[in-house]
GUDOTI-587147 format. One record per residue (C-alpha): residue in three letters; x, y, z. Coordinates in steps of 0.2 Angstrom, whole numbers, plus 5000, padded with zeros to 4 digits. Example, Ala and Ser with C-alpha at 12.3 -4.5 7.8 and 13.67 -1.06 7.14 Angstrom:
<atoms>
ATOM  code     X     Y     Z
ATOM   ALA  5062  4978  5039
ATOM   SER  5068  4995  5036
</atoms>
This chain:
<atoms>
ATOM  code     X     Y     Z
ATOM   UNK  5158  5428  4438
ATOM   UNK  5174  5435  4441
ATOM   UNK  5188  5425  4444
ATOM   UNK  5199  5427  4461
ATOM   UNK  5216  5433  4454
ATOM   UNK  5231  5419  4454
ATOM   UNK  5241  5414  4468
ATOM   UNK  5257  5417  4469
ATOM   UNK  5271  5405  4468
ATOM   UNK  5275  5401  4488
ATOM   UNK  5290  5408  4496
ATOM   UNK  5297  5395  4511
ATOM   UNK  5288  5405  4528
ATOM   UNK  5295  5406  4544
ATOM   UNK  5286  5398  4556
ATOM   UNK  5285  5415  4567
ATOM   UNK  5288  5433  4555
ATOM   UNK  5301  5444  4560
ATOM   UNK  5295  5455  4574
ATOM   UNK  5281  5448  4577
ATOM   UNK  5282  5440  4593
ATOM   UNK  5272  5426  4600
ATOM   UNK  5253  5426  4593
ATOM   UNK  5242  5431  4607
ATOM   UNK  5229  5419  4600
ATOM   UNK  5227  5403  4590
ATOM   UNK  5212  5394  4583
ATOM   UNK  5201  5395  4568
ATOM   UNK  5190  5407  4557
ATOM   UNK  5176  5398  4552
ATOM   UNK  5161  5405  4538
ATOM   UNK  5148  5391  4537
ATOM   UNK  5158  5374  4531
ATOM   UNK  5175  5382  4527
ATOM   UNK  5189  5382  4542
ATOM   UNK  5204  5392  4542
ATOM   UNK  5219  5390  4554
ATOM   UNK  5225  5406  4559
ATOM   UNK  5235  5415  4573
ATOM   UNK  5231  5433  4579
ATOM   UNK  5247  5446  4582
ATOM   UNK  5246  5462  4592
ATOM   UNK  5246  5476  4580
ATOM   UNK  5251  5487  4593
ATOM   UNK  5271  5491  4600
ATOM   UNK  5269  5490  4618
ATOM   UNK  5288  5501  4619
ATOM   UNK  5282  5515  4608
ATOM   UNK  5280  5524  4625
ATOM   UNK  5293  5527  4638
ATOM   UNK  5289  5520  4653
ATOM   UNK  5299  5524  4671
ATOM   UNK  5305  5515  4687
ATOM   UNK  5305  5522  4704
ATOM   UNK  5322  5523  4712
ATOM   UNK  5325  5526  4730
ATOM   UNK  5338  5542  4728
ATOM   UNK  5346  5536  4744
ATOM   UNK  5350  5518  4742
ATOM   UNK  5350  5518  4723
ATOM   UNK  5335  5501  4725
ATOM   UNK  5320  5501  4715
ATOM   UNK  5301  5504  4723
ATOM   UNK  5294  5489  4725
ATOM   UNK  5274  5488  4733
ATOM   UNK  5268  5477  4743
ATOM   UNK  5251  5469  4746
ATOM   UNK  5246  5476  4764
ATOM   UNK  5229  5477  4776
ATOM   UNK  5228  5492  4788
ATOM   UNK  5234  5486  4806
ATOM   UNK  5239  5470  4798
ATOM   UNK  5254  5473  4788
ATOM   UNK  5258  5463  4772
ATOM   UNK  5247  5447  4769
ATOM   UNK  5251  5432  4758
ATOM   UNK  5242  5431  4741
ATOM   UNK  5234  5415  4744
ATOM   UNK  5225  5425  4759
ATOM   UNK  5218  5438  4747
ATOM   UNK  5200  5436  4739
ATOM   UNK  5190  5446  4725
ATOM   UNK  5176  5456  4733
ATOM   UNK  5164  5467  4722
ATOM   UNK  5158  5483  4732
ATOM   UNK  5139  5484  4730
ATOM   UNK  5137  5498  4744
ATOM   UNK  5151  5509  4752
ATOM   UNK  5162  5497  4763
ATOM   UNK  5150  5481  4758
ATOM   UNK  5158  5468  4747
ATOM   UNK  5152  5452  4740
ATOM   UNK  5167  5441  4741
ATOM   UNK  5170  5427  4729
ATOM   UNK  5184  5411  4727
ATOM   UNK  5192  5407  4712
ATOM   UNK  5180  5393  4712
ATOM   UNK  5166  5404  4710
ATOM   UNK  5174  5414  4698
ATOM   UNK  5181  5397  4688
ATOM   UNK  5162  5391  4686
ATOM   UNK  5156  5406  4677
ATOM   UNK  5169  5406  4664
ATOM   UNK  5165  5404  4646
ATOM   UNK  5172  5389  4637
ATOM   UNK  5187  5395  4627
ATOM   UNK  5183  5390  4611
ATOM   UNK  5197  5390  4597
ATOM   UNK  5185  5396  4585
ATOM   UNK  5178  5412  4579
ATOM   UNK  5161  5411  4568
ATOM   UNK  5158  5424  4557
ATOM   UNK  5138  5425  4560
ATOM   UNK  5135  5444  4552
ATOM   UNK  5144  5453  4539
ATOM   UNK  5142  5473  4538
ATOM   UNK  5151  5490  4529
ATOM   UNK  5164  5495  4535
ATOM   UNK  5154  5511  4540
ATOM   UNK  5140  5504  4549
ATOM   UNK  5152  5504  4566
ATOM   UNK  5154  5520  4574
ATOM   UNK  5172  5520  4577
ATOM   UNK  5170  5523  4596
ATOM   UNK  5164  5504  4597
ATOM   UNK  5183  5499  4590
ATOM   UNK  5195  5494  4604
ATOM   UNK  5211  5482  4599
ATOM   UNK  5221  5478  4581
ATOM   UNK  5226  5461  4578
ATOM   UNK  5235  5456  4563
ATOM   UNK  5227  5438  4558
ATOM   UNK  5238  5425  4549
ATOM   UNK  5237  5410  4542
ATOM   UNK  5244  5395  4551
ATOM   UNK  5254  5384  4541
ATOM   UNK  5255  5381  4521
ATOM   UNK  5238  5372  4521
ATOM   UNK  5228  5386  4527
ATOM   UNK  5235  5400  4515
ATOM   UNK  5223  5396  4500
ATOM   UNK  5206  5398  4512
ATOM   UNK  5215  5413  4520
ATOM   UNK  5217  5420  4503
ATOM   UNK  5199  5416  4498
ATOM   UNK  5193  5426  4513
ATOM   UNK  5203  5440  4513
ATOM   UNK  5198  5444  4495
ATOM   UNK  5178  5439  4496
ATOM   UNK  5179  5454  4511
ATOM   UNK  5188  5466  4501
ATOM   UNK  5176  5462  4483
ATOM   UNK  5161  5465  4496
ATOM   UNK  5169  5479  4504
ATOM   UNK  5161  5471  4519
ATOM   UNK  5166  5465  4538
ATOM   UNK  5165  5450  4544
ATOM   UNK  5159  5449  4566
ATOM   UNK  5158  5436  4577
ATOM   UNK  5165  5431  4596
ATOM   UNK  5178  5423  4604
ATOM   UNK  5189  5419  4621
ATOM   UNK  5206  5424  4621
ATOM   UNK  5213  5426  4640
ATOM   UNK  5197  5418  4649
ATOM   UNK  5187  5434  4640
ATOM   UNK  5173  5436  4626
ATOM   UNK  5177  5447  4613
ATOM   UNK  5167  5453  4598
ATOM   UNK  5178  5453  4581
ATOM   UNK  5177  5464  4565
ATOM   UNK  5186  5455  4553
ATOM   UNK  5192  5465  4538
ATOM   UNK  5206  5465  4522
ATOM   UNK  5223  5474  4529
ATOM   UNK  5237  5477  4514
ATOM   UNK  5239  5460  4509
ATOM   UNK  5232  5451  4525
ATOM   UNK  5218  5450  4536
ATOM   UNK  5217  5462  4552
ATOM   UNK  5204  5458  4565
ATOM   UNK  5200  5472  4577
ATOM   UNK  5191  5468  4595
ATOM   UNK  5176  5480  4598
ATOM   UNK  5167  5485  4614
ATOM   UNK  5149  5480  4619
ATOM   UNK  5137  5493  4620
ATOM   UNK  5136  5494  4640
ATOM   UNK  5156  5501  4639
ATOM   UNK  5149  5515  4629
ATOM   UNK  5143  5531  4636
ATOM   UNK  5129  5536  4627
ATOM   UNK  5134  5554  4619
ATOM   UNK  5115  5562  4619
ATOM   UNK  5115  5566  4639
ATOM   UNK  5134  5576  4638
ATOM   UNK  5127  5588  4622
ATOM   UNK  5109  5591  4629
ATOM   UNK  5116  5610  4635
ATOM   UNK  5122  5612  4619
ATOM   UNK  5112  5626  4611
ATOM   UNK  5107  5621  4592
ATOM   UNK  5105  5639  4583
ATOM   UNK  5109  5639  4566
ATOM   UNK  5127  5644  4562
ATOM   UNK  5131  5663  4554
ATOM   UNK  5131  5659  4534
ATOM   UNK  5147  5670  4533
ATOM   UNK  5157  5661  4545
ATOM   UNK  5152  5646  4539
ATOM   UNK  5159  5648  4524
ATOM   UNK  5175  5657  4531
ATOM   UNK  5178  5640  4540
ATOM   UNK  5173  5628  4526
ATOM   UNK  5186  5638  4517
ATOM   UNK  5199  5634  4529
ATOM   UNK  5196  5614  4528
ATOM   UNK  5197  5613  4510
ATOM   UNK  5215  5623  4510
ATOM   UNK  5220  5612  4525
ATOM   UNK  5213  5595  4516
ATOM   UNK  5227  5583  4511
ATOM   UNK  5229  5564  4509
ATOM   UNK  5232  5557  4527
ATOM   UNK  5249  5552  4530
ATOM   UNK  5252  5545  4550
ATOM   UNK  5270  5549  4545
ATOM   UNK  5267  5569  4547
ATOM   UNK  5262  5567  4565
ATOM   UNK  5276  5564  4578
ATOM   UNK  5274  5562  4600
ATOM   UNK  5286  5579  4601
ATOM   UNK  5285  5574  4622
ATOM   UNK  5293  5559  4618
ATOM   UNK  5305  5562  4606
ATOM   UNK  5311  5576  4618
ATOM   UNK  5309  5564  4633
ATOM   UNK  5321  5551  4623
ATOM   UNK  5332  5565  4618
ATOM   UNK  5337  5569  4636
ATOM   UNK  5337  5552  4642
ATOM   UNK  5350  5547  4628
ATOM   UNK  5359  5566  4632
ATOM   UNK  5360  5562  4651
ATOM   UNK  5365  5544  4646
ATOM   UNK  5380  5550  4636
ATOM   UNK  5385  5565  4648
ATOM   UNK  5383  5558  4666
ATOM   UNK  5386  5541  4671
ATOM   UNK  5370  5530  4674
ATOM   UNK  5369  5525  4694
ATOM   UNK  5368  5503  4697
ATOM   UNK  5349  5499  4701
ATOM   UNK  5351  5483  4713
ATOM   UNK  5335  5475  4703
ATOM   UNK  5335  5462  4718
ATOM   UNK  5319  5456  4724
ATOM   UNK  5314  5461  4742
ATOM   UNK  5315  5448  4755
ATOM   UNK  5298  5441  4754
ATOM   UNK  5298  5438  4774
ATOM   UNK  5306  5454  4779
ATOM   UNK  5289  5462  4782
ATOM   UNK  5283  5447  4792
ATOM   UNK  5299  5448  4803
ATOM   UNK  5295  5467  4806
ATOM   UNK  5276  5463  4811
ATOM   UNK  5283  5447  4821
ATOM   UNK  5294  5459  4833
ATOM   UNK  5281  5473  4833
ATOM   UNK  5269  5460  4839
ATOM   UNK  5282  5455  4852
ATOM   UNK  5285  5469  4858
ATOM   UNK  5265  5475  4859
ATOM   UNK  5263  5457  4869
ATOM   UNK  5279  5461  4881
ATOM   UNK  5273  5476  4884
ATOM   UNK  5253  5474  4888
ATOM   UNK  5260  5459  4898
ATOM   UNK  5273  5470  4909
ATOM   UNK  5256  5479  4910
ATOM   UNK  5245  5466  4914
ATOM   UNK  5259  5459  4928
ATOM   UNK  5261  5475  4937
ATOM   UNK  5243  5478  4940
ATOM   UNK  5240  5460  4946
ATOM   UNK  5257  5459  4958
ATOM   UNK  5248  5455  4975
ATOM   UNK  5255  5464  4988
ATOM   UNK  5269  5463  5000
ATOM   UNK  5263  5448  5014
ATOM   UNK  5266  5453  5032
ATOM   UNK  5280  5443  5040
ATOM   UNK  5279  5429  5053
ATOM   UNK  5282  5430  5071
ATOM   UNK  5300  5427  5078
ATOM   UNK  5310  5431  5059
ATOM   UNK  5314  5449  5057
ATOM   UNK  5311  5459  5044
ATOM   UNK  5326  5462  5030
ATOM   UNK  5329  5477  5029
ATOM   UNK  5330  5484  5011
ATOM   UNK  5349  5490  5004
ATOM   UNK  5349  5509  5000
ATOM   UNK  5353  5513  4982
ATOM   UNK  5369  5517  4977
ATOM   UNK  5361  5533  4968
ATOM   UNK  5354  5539  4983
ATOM   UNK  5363  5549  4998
ATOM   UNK  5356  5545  5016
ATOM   UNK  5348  5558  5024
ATOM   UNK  5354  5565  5040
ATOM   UNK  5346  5564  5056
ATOM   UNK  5337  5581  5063
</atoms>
């Protein structure tokens, strides 16, 4: 039996790797009776991608949104429920409650229960990279284990877990010298593919062209390198940006937060002035009218208006 190479001499570990960030998930790989503390990383840079702000041109003040209901204006959060549409304009509305009482216990464990080549998965099934990593000194030598039974074995290793009150399925594979565990999709997020190609005719390709265009693929083969493929609308985007940065002077964004009860203050005086006016309304079509006067007082006589000339008699 082959042995697993040596380990080598441990080098004092920072409790958190440079650039990684916090772990997005802590708990424990577990294969039968063996246990490993680890914690999961995003493998992914959420800032590789420019990402913009709305600016009012006028005022210089970013866009903000609020939460509004036709005829009703903006309404509070703790007013606002989770409804499902099961039918146009019919919703099944449900509490947090509800929702708290079907949510799966988050357990800090992932149990590897099936172990598979790495080609069995179609690749459409994988969704998120994680980078996995021991946690602490004490779990290195089961993480090391692990990590080299899988790559021996050239297999994966599945299972499920919560992480953000979610279940996830797992593929658990060797990455360089660690672990990298990927989240994959469940088969009702897939479309199947047979229904979109059914129109696509199946005649047997011209022997000639297909060799023309095997031809091409083998002088256009290489070893893949990520390197050689850059985001040329980004670089470009970034390149103005830094341009615009250096040749014009960037405007003050006031990043202050709304007032939270300016919109209710606008509604309130719109409100008002709906209730003033139906009530003028309501008043004028209601005013009794004039009662006759009694005997023996006289009449008053009303004062002509300033505005108005009197008329001449004849």
């Amino acid at each position: 039996m082959a042995k697993i190479a040596p380990r080598r001499r441990k080098t004092e570990r920072k409790e958190t790797p440079a650039g990684a960030g916090r772990p997005v998930w802590s708990g424990s790989l577990r294969l039968a009776l063996v246990t490993v503390q680890v914690q999961l990383y995003s493998a992914i840079k959420t800032g590789a991608r420019l990402s913009f702000h709305q600016i009012d041109e006028t005022s210089g003040k970013r866009i903000r949104y609020e939460k509004v209901a036709p005829g009703i204006g903006a309404v509070d959060s703790s007013h606002i429920m989770k409804g499902y549409e099961v039918s146009k304009g019919n919703y099944v509305l449900l509490t947090d409650e509800e929702l708290d009482s079907v949510k799966i216990e988050a357990r800090r464990t992932i149990d590897l229960v099936q172990f598979v080549d790495h080609c069995e998965i179609d690749p459409i099934f994988f969704d998120r990279p994680y980078y996995v990593l021991p946690d602490g000194e004490l779990a290195e030598e089961g993480y090391t284990i692990l990590r080299e039974a899988l790559r021996r074995t050239g297999k994966m290793g599945l299972g499920q877990f919560v992480m953000r009150g979610r279940e996830y399925i797992g593929a658990l594979k060797p990455c360089g010298e660690g672990l990298m565990l990927e989240t994959l999709r469940f088969s009702d997020e897939v479309r199947a593919a047979a229904p979109l190609f059914a129109d696509i005719g199946d005649d047997r390709a011209d022997p000639e062209l297909l060799d023309l265009a095997e031809e091409l693929i083998a002088r256009k083969t290489a070893k893949f390198r990520i390197e050689t493929f850059h985001d040329r609308y980004t670089e470009s985007l970034r390149d103005l940006i830094e341009t615009k940065a250096k040749t014009g002077k960037p405007i003050s964004v006031d990043e202050s937060e709304p007032d939270q009860s300016g919109g209710k203050v606008i509604d309130l005086v719109a409100a008002l002035k709906r209730s003033l006016a139906a009530q003028e309304g309501k008043t004028a079509a209601n005013d009794p009218a004039p009662r006759p006067a009694k005997p023996g007082t006289k009449p008053s006589r009303a004062r002509p208006s300033a505005a108005r000339p009197k008329r001449k008699a004849g």
